[in-house]
N, C-alpha and C positions, 0 to 999 in steps of 0.2 A: 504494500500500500504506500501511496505515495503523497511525501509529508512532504510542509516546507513554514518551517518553525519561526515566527518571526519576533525580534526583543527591540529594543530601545524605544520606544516612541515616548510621548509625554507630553508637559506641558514646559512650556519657554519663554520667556518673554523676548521681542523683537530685539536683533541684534543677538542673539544668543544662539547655540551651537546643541545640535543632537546626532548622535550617528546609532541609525538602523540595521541590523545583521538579521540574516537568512543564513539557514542551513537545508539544505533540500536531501533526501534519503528516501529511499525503500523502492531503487528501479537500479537494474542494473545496465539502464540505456543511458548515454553519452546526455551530456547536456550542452545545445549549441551555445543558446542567449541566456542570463537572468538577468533581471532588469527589476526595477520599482515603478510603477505606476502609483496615481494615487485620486479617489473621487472625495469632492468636497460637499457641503449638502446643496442638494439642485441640481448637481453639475454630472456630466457623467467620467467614467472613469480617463485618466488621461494617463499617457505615459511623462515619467520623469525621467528617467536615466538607464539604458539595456546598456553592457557590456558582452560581446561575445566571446567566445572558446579562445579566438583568438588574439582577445585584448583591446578588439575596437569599440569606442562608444559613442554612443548619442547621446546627446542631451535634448530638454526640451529648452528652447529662449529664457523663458522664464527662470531657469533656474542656473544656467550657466556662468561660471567663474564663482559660484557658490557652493555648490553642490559637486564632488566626487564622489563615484562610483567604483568599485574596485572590488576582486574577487580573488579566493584562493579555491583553486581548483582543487588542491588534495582534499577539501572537507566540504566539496560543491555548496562552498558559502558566497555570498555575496553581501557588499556593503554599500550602506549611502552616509557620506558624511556632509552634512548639513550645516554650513556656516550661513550667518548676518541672515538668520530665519527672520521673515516679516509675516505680519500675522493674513495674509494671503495663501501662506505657503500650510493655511490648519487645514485637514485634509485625515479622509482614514489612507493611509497608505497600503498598497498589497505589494508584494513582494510574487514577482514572476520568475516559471524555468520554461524554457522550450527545449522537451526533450527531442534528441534523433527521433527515437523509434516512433513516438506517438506525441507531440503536441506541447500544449501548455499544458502547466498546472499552477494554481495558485493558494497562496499562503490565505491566512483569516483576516488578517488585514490588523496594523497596528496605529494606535489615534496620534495625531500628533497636533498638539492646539500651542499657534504661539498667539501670545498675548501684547498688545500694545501697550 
């Protein structure tokens, strides 16, 4: 069964710093992308930051020169670190894998409210 565990999220106030982790398990297919998406209330889900297998990223406008993404493939984890958070940026976060064999899968999603 295929898990993908997600921690850090919380509350911050603007101008303040959180970094999100994922660990993904229980497939023994390749995983090309993980990425963090994330929906705010109203709005639908969006993407924030994919890294692939082999180290390339995207960002979304929004969050770029603030926000890195980074992965350690020995423990198919993946991170978002989150600097000069504005309170635009509150949002439940999911944590995504695109595996080879079959697809995505997604985390439960972790809250992250910054505050003015």
């Amino acid at each position: 069964q295929v898990q993908l565990v997600e921690s850090g999220g919380g509350l911050v106030q603007a101008g303040g710093s959180l970094r999100l982790s994922c660990a993904a398990s229980g497939s023994r297919s390749s995983i090309i992308r993980l990425g963090w998406y994330r929906q705010a209330p109203g709005k639908q889900r969006a993407l924030v930051a994919v890294i692939t297998s082999g180290g390339s990223t995207t960002y979304a406008d929004a969050v770029k020169g603030r926000f890195t993404i980074s992965r350690d493939e020995a423990k198919n984890a993946v991170y978002l670190q989150m600097n000069s958070l504005k309170p635009e940026d509150t949002a439940v976060y999911y944590c995504n894998a695109r595996w080879a064999a079959w697809g995505d899968s997604w985390g439960q999603g972790t809250q992250v409210t910054v505050s003015s």
